[in-house]
HTML snippet that shows the backbone in 3Dmol.js (N, CA, C, O; Angstrom):
<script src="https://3Dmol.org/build/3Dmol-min.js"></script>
<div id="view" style="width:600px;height:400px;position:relative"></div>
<script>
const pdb = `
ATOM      1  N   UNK A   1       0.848  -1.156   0.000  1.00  0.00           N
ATOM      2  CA  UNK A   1       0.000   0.000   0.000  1.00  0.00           C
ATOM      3  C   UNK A   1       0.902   1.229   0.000  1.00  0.00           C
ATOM      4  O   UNK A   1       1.822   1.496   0.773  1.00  0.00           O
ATOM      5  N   UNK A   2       0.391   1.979  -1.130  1.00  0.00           N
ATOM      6  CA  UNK A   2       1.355   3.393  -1.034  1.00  0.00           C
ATOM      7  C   UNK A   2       0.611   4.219  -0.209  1.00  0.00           C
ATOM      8  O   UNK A   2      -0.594   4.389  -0.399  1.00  0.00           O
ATOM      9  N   UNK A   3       1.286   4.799   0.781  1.00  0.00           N
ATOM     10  CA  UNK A   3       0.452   6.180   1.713  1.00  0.00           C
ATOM     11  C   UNK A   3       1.116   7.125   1.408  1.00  0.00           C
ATOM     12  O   UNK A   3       2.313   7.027   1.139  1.00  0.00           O
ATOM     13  N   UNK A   4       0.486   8.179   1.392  1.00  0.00           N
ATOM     14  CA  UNK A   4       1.112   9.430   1.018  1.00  0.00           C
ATOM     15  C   UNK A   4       0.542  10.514   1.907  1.00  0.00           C
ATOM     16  O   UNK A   4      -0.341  10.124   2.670  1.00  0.00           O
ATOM     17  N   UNK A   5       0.932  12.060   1.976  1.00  0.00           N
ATOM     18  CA  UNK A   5       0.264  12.791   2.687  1.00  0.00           C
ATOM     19  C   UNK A   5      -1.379  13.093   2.475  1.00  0.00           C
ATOM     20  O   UNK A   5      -2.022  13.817   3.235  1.00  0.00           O
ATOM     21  N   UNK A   6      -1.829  12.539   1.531  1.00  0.00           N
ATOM     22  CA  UNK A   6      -3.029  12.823   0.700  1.00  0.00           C
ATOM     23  C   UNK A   6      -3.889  11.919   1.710  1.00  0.00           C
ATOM     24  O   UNK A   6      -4.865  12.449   2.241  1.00  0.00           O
ATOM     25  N   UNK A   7      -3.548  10.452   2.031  1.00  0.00           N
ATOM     26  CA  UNK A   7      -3.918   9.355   1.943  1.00  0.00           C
ATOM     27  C   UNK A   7      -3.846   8.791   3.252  1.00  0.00           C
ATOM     28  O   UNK A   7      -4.455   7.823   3.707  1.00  0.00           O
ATOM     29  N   UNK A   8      -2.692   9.829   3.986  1.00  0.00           N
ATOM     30  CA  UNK A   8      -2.719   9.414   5.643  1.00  0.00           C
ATOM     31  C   UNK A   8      -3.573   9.469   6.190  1.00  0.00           C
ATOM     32  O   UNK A   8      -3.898   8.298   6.386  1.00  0.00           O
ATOM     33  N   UNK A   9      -4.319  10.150   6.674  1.00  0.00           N
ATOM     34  CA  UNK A   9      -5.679  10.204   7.582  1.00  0.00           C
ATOM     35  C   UNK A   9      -6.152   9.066   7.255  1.00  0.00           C
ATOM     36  O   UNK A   9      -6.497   8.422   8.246  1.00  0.00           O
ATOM     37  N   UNK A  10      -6.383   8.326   5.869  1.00  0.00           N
ATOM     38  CA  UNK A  10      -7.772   7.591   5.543  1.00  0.00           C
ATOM     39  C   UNK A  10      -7.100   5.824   6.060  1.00  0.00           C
ATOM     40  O   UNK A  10      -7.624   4.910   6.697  1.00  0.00           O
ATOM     41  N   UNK A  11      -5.727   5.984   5.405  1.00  0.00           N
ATOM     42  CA  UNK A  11      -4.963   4.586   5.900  1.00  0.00           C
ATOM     43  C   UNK A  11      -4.894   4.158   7.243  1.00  0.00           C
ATOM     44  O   UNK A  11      -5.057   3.041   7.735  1.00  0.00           O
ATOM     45  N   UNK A  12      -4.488   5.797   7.996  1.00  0.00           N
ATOM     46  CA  UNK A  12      -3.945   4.959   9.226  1.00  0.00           C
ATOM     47  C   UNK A  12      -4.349   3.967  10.089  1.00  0.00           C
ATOM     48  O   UNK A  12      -3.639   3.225  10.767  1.00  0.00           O
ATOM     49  N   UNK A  13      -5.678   4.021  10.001  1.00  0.00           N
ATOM     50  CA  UNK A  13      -6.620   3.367  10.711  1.00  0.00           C
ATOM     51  C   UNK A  13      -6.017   1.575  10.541  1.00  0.00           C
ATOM     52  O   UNK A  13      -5.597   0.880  11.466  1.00  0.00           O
ATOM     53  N   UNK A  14      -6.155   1.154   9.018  1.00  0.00           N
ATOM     54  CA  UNK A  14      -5.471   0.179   8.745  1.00  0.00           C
ATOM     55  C   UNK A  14      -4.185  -0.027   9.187  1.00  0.00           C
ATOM     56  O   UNK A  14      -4.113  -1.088   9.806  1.00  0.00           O
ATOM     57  N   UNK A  15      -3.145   0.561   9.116  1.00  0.00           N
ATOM     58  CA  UNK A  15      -1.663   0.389   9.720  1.00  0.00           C
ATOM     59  C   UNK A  15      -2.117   0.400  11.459  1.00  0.00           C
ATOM     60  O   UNK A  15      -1.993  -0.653  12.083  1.00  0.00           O
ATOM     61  N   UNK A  16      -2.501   1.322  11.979  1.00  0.00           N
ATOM     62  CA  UNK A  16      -2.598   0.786  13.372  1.00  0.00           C
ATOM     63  C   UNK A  16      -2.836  -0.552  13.428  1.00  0.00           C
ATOM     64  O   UNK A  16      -2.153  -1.372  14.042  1.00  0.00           O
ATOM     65  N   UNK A  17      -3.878  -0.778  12.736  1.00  0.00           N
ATOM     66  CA  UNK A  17      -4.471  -2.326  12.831  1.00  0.00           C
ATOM     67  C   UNK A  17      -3.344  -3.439  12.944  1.00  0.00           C
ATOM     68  O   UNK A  17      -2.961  -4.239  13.798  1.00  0.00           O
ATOM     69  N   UNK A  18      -3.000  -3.070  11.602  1.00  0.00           N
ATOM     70  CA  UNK A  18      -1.780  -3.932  11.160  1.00  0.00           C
ATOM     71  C   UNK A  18      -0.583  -4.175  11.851  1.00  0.00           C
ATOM     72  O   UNK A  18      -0.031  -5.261  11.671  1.00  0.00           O
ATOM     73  N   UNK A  19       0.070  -3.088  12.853  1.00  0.00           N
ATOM     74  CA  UNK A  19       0.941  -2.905  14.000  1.00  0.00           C
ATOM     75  C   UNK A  19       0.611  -3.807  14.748  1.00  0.00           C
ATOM     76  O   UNK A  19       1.367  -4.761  14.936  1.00  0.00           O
ATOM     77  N   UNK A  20      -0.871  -3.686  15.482  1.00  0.00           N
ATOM     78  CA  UNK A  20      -1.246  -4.217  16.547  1.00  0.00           C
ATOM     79  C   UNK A  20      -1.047  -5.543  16.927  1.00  0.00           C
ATOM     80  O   UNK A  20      -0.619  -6.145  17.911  1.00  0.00           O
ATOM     81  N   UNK A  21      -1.722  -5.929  15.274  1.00  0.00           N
ATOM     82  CA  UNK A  21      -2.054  -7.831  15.229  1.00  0.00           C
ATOM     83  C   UNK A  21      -0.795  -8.028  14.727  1.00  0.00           C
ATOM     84  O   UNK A  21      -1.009  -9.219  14.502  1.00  0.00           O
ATOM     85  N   UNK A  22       0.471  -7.863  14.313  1.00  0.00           N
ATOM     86  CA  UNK A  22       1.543  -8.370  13.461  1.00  0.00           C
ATOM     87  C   UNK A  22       2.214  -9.029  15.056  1.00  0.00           C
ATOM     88  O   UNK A  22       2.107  -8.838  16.267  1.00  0.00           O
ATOM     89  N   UNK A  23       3.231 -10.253  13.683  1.00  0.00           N
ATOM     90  CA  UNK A  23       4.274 -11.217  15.142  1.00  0.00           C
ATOM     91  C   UNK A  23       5.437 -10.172  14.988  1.00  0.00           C
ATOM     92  O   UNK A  23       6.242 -10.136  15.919  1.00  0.00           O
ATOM     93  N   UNK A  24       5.582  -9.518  14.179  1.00  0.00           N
ATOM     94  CA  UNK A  24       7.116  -9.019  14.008  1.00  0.00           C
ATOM     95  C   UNK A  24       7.048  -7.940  13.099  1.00  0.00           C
ATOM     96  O   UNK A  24       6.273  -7.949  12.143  1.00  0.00           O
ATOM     97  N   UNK A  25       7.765  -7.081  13.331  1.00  0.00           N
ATOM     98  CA  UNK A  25       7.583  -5.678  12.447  1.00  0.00           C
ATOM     99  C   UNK A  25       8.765  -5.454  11.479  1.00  0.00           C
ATOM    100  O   UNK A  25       9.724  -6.164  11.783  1.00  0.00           O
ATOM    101  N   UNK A  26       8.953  -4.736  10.490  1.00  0.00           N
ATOM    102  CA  UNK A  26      10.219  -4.477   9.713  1.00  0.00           C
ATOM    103  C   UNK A  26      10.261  -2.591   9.386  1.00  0.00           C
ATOM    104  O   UNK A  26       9.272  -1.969   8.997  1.00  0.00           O
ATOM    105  N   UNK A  27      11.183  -2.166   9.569  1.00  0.00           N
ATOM    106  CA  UNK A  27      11.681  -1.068   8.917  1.00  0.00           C
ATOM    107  C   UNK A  27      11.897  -0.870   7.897  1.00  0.00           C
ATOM    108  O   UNK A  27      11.491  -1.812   7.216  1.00  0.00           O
ATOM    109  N   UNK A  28      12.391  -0.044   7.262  1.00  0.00           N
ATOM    110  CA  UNK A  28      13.666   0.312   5.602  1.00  0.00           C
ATOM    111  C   UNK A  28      13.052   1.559   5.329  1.00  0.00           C
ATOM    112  O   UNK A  28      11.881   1.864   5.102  1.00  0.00           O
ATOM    113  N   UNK A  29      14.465   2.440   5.425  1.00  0.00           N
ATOM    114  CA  UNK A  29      14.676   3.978   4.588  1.00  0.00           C
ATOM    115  C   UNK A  29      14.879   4.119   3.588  1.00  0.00           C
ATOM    116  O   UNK A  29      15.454   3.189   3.023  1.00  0.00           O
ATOM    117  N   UNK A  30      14.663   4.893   3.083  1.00  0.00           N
ATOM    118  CA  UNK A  30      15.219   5.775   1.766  1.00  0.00           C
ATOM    119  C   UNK A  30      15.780   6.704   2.418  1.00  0.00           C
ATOM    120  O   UNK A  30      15.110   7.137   3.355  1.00  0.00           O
ATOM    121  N   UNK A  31      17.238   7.378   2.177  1.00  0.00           N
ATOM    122  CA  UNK A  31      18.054   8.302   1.849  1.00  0.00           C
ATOM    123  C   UNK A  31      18.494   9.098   1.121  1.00  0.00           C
ATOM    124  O   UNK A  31      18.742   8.639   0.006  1.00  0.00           O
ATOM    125  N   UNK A  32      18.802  10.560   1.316  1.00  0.00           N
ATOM    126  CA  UNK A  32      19.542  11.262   0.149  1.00  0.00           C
ATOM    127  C   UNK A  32      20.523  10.703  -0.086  1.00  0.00           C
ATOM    128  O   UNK A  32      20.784  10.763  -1.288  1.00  0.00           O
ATOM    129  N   UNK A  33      21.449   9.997   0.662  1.00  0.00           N
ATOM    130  CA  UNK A  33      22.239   9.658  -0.094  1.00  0.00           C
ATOM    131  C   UNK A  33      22.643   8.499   0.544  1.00  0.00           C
ATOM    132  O   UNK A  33      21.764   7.954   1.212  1.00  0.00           O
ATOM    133  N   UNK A  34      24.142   7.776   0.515  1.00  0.00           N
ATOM    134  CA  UNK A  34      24.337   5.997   0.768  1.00  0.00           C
ATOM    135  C   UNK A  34      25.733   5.916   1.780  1.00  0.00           C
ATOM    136  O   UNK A  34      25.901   5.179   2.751  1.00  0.00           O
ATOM    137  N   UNK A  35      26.565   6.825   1.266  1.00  0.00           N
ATOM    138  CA  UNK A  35      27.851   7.206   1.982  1.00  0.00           C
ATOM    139  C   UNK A  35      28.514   8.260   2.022  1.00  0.00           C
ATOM    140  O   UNK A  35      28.698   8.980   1.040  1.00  0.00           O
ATOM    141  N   UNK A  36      29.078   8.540   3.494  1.00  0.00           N
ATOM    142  CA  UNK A  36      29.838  10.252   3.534  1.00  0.00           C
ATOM    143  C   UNK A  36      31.463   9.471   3.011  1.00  0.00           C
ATOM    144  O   UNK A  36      32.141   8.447   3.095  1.00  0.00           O
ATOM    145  N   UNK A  37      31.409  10.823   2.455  1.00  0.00           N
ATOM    146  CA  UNK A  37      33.057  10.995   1.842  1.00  0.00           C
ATOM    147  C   UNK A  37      34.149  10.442   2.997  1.00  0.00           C
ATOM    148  O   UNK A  37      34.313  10.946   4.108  1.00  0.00           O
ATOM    149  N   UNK A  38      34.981   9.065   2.345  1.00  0.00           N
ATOM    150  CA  UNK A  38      35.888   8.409   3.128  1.00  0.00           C
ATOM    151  C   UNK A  38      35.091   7.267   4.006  1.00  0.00           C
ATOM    152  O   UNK A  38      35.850   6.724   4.808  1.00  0.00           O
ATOM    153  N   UNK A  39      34.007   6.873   4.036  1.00  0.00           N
ATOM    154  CA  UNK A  39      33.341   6.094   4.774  1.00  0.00           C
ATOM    155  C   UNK A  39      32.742   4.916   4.550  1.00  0.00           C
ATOM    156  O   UNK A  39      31.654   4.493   4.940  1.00  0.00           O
ATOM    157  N   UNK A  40      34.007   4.181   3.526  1.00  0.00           N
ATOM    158  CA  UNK A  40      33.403   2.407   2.204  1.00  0.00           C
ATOM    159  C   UNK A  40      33.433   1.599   3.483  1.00  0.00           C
ATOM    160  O   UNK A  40      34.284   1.625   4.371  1.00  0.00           O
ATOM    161  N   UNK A  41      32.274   0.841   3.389  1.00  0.00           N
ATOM    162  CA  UNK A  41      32.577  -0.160   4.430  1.00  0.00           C
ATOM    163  C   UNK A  41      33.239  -1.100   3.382  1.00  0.00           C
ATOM    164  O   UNK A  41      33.126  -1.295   2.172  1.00  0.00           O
ATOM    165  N   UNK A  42      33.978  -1.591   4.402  1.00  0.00           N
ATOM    166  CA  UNK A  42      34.729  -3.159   3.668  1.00  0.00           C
ATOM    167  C   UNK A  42      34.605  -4.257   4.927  1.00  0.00           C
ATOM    168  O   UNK A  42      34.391  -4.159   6.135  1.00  0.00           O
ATOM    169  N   UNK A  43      34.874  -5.434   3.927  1.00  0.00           N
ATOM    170  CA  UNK A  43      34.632  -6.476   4.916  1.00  0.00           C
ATOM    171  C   UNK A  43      35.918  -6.661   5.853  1.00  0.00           C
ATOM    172  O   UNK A  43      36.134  -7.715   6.452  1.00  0.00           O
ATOM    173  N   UNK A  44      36.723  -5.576   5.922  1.00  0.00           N
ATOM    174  CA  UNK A  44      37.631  -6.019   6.882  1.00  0.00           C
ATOM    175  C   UNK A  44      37.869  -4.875   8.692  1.00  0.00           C
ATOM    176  O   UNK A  44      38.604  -4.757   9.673  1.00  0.00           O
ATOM    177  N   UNK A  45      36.379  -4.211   7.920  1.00  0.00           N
ATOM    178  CA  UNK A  45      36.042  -3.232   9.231  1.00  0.00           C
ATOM    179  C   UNK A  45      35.787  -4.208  10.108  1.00  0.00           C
ATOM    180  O   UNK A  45      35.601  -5.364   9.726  1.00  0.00           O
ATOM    181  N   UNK A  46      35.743  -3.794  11.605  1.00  0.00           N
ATOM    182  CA  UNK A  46      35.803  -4.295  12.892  1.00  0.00           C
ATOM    183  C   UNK A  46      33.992  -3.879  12.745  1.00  0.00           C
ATOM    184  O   UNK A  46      33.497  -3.073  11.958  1.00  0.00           O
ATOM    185  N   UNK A  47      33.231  -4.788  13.853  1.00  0.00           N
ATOM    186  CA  UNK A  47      31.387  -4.430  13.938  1.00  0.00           C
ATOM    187  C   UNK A  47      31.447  -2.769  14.277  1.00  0.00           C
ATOM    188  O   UNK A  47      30.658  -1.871  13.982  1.00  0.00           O
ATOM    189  N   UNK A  48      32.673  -2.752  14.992  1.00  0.00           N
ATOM    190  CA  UNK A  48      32.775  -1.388  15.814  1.00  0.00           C
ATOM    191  C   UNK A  48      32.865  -0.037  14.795  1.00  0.00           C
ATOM    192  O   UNK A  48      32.250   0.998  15.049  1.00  0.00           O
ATOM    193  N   UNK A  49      33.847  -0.233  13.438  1.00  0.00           N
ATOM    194  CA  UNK A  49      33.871   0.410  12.465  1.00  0.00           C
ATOM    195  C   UNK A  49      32.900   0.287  11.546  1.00  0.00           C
ATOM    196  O   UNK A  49      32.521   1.377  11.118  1.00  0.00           O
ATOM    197  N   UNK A  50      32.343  -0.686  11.073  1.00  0.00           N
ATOM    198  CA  UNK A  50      30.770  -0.834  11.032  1.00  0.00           C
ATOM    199  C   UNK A  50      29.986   0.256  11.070  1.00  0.00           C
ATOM    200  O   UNK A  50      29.566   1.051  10.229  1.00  0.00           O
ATOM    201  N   UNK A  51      29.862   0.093  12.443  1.00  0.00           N
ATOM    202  CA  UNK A  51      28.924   0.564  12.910  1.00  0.00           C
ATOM    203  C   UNK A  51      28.610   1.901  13.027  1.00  0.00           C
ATOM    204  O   UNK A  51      27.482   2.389  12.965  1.00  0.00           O
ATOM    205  N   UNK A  52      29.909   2.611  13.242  1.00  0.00           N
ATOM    206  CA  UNK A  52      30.380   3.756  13.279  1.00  0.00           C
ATOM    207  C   UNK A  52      30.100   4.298  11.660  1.00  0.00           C
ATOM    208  O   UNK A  52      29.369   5.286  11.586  1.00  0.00           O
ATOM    209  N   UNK A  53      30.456   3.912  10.768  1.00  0.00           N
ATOM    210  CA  UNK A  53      30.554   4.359   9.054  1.00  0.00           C
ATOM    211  C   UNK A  53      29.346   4.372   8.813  1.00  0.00           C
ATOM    212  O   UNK A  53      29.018   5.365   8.165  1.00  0.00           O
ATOM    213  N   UNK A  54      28.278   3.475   9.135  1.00  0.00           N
ATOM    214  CA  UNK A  54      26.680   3.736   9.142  1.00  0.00           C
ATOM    215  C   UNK A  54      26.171   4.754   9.723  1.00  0.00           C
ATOM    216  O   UNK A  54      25.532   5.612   9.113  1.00  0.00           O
ATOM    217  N   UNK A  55      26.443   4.777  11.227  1.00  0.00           N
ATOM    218  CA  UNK A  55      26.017   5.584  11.544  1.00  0.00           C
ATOM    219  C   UNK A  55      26.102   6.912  11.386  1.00  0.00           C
ATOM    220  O   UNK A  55      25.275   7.778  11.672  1.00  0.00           O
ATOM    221  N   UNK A  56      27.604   7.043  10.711  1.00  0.00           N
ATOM    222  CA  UNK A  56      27.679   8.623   9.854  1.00  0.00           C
ATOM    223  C   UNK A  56      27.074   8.632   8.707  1.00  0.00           C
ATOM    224  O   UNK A  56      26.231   9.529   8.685  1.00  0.00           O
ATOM    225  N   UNK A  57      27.123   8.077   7.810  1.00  0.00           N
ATOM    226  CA  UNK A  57      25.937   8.013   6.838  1.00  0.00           C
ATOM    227  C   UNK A  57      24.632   8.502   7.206  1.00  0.00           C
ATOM    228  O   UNK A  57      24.150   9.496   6.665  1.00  0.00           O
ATOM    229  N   UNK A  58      23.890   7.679   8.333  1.00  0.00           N
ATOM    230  CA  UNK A  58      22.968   8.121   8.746  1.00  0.00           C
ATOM    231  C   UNK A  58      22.695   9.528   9.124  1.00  0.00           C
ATOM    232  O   UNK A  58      22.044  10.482   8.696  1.00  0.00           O
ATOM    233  N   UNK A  59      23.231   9.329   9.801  1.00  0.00           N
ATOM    234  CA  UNK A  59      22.972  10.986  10.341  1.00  0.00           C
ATOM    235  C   UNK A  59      23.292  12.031   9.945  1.00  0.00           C
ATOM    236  O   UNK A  59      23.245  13.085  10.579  1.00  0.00           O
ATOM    237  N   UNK A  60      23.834  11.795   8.317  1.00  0.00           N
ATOM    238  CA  UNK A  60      24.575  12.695   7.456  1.00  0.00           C
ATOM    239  C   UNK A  60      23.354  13.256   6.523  1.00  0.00           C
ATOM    240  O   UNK A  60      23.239  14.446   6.229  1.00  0.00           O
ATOM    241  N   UNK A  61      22.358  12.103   6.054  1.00  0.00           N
ATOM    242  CA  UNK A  61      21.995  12.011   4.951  1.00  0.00           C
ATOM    243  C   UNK A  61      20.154  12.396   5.491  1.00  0.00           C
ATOM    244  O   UNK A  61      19.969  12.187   6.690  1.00  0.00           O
ATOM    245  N   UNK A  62      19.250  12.766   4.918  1.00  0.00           N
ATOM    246  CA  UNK A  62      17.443  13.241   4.942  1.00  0.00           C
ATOM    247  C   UNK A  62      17.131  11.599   4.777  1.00  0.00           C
ATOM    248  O   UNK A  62      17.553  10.852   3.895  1.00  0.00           O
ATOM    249  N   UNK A  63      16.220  11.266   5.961  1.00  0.00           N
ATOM    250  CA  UNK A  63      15.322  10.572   5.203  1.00  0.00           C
ATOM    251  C   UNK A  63      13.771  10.741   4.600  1.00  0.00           C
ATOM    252  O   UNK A  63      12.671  10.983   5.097  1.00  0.00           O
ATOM    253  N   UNK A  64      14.231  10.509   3.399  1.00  0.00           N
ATOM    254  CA  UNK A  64      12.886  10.962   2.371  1.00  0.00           C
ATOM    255  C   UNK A  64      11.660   9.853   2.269  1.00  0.00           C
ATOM    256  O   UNK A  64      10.456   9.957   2.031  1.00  0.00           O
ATOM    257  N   UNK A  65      12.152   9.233   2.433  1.00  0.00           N
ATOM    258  CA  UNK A  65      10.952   7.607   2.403  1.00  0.00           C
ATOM    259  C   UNK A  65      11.293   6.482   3.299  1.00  0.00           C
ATOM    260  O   UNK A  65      12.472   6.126   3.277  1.00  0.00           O
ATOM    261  N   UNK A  66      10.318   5.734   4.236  1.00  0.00           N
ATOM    262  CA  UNK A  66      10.161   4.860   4.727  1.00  0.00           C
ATOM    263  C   UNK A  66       8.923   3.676   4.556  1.00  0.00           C
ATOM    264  O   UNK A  66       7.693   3.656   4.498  1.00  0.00           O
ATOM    265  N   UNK A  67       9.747   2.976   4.525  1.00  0.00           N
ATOM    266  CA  UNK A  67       8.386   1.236   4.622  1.00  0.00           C
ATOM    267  C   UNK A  67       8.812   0.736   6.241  1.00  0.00           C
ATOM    268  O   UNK A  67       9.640   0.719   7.152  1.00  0.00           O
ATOM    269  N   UNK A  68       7.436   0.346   5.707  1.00  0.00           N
ATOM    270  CA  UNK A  68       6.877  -0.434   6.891  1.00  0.00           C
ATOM    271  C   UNK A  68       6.416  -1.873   6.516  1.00  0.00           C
ATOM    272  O   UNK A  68       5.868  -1.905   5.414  1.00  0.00           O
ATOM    273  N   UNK A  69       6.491  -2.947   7.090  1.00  0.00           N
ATOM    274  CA  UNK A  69       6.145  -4.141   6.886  1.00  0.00           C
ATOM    275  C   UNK A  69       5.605  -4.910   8.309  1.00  0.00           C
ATOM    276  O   UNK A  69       6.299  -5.007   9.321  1.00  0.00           O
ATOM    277  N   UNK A  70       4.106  -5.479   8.158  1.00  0.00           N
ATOM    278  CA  UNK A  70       4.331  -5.999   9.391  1.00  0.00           C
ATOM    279  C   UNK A  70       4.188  -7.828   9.116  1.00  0.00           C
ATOM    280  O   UNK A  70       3.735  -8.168   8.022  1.00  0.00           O
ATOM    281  N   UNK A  71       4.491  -8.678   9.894  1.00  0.00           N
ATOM    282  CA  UNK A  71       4.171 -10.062   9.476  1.00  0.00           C
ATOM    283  C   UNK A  71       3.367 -10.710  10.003  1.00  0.00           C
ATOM    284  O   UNK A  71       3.079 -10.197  11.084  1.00  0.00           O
ATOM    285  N   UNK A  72       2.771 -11.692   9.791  1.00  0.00           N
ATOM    286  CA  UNK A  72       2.113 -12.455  10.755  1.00  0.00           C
ATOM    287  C   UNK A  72       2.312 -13.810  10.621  1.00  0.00           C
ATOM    288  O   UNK A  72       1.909 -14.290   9.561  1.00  0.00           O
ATOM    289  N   UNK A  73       2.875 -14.627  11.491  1.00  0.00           N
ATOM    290  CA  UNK A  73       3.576 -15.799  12.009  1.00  0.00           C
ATOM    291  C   UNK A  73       1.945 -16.827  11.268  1.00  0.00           C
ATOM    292  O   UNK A  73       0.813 -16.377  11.440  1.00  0.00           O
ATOM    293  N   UNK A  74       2.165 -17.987  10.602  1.00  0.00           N
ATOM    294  CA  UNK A  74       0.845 -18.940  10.950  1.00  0.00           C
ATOM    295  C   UNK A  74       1.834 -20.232  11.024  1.00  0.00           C
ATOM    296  O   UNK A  74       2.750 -20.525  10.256  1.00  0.00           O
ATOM    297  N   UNK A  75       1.301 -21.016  12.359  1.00  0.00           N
ATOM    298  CA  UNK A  75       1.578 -21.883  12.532  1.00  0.00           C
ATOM    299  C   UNK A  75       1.868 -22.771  11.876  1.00  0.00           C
ATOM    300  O   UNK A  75       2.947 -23.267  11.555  1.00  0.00           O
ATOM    301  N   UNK A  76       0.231 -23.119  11.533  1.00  0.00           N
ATOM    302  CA  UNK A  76       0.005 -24.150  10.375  1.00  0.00           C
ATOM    303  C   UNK A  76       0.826 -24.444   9.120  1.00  0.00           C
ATOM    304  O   UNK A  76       1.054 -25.510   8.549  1.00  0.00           O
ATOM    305  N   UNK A  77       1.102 -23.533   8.927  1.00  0.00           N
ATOM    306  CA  UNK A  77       1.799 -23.890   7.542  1.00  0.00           C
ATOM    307  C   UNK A  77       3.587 -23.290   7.747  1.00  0.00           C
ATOM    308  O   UNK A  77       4.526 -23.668   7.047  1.00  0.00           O
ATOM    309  N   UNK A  78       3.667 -22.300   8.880  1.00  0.00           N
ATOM    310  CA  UNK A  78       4.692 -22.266   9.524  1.00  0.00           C
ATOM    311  C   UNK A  78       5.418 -21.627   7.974  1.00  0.00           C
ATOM    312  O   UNK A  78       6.234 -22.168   7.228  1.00  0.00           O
ATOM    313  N   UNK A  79       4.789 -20.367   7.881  1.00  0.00           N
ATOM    314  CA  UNK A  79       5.006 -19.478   7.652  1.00  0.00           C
ATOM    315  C   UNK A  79       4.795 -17.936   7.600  1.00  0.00           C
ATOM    316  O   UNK A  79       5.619 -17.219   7.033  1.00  0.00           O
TER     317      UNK A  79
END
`;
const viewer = $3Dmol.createViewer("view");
viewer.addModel(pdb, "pdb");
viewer.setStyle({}, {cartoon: {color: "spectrum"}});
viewer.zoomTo();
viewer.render();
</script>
């Protein structure tokens, strides 16, 4: 479902819903941009450098778009 500012009021009702009853929730941004200048992760960063190079990214960059996903666990078919 696309929501937009047009469309919020009428959705939310549904996404609360959907929050409520879900087993597990998911995030994901959109960004202006992906990496600050000098900041490639490689696979030979430490979690600690990691973590750090993201998090400047992050906090470098607008976020312009977000999803939301919620799931719901069924036993039965155990998925």
């Amino acid at each position: 479902m696309e929501v937009t500012k047009e469309n919020f009021d009428q959705v939310l009702p549904v996404i609360a819903e959907a929050i409520k009853e879900c087993d597990f929730l998911a995030f994901d941004t959109e960004l202006t941009g992906l990496t600050t200048r000098g900041q490639r992760i490689t696979g030979l960063d430490s979690v600690e450098e990691r973590y750090q190079k993201i998090r400047a990214s992050a906090t470098s960059f607008q976020t312009i778009q977000w999803g939301l996903c919620a799931f719901k666990w069924d036993e039965q078919s155990r998925t």
